[in-house]
VOMAR-344579 format. One record per residue (C-alpha): x, y negated, z negated; residue in three letters; residue number from 1. Coordinates in steps of 0.05 Angstrom, whole numbers. Layout:
<sites>
       px       py       pz   figu   miba
        X        Y        Z    ALA    NUM
...
</sites>
This chain:
<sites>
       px       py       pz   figu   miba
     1243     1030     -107    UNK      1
     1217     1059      -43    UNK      2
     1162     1034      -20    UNK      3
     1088     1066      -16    UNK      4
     1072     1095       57    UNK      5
     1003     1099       72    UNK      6
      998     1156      118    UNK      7
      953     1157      172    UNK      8
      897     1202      170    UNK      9
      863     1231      238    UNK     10
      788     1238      250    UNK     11
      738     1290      255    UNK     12
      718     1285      318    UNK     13
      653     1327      327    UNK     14
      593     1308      359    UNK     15
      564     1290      294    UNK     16
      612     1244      278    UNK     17
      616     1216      345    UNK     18
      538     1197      345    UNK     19
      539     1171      264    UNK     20
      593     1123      294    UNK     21
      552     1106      354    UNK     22
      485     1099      308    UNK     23
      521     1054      258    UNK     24
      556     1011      313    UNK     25
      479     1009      347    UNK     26
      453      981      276    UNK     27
      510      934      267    UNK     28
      486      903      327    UNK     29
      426      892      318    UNK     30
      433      859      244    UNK     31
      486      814      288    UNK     32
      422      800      339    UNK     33
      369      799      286    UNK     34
      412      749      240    UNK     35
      420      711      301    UNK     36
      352      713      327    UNK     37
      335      687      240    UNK     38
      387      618      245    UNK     39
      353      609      316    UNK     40
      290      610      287    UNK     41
      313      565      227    UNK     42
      352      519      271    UNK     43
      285      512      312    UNK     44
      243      508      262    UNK     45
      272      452      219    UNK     46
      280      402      285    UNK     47
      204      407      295    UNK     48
      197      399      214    UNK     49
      249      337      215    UNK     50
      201      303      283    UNK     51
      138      311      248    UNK     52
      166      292      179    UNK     53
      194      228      208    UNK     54
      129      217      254    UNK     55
       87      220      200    UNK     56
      129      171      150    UNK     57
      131      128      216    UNK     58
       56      125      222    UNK     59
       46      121      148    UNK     60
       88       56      159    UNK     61
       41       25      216    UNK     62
      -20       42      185    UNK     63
        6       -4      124    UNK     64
       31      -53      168    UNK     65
      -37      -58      197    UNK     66
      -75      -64      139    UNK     67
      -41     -116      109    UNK     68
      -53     -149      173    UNK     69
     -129     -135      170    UNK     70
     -129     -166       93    UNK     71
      -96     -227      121    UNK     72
     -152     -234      181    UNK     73
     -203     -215      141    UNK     74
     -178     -275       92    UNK     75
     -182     -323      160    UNK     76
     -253     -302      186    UNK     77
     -279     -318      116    UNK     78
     -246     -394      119    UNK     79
     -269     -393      186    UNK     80
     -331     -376      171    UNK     81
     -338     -430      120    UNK     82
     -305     -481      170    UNK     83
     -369     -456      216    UNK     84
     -416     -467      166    UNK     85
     -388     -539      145    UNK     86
     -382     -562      222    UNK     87
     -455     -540      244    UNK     88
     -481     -585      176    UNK     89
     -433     -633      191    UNK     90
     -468     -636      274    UNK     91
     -536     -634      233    UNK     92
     -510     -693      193    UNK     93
     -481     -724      258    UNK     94
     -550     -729      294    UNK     95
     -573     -775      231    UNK     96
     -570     -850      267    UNK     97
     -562     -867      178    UNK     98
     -504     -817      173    UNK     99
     -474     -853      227    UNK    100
     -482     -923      200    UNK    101
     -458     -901      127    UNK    102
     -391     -860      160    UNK    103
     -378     -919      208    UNK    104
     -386     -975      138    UNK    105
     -341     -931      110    UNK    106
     -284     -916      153    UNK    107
     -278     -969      212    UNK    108
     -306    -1030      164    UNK    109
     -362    -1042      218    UNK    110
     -414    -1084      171    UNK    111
     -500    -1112      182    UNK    112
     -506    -1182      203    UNK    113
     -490    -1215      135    UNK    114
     -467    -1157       95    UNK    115
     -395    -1163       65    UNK    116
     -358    -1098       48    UNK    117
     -312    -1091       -6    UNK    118
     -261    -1039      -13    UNK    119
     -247    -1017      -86    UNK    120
     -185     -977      -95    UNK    121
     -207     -897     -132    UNK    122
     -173     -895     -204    UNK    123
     -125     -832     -191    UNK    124
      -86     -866     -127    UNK    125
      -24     -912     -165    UNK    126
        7     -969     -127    UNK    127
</sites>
């Protein structure tokens, strides 16, 4: 079993020939460049895609950091408004020379000239 020779085969070589080579060898080249020049491109194009993706998501994250922080203060202005509200009655209330007399019975056992106070335990405290 011999085995199969390819034999080699010589080329035309014409000016025709010689400038369909050069023509196909220019075109090769420039699929090489323009495929190139198309994964540059793509390469380029998804790092600026990945920066604003992950910008965005980023700043999507703040913004509902921060409003969960605004719910939360908006929550304390209203006590504190309320505290406000309570604290100018309670000066109101303060400038009363009764208020005074009833708040100072009440808490520091200060009593008239004859009075006698009792203290009388509230139901719901257990001893």
């Amino acid at each position: 079993m011999a085995a199969i020779r390819k034999q080699k085969v010589t080329q035309i070589q014409t000016p025709y020939v010689t400038n369909y080579e050069q023509s196909e060898q220019k075109n090769n080249m420039k699929r090489k460049g323009l495929f190139r020049r198309l994964i540059a491109f793509a390469i380029f194009a998804a790092i600026i895609s990945y920066g604003l993706i992950s910008t965005l998501v980023a700043q999507s994250a703040v913004i509902r950091e921060k409003e969960t922080e605004r719910q939360l203060l908006d929550e304390q202005l209203v006590k504190l408004k309320e505290e406000q509200i309570y604290l100018e009655e309670e000066i109101v209330k303060l400038n009363d020379d009764e208020y005074i007399a009833k708040i100072a019975r009440r808490d520091y056992f200060l009593s008239k000239d004859g009075e006698i106070i009792f203290k009388i335990a509230d139901e719901s405290s257990s001893y």
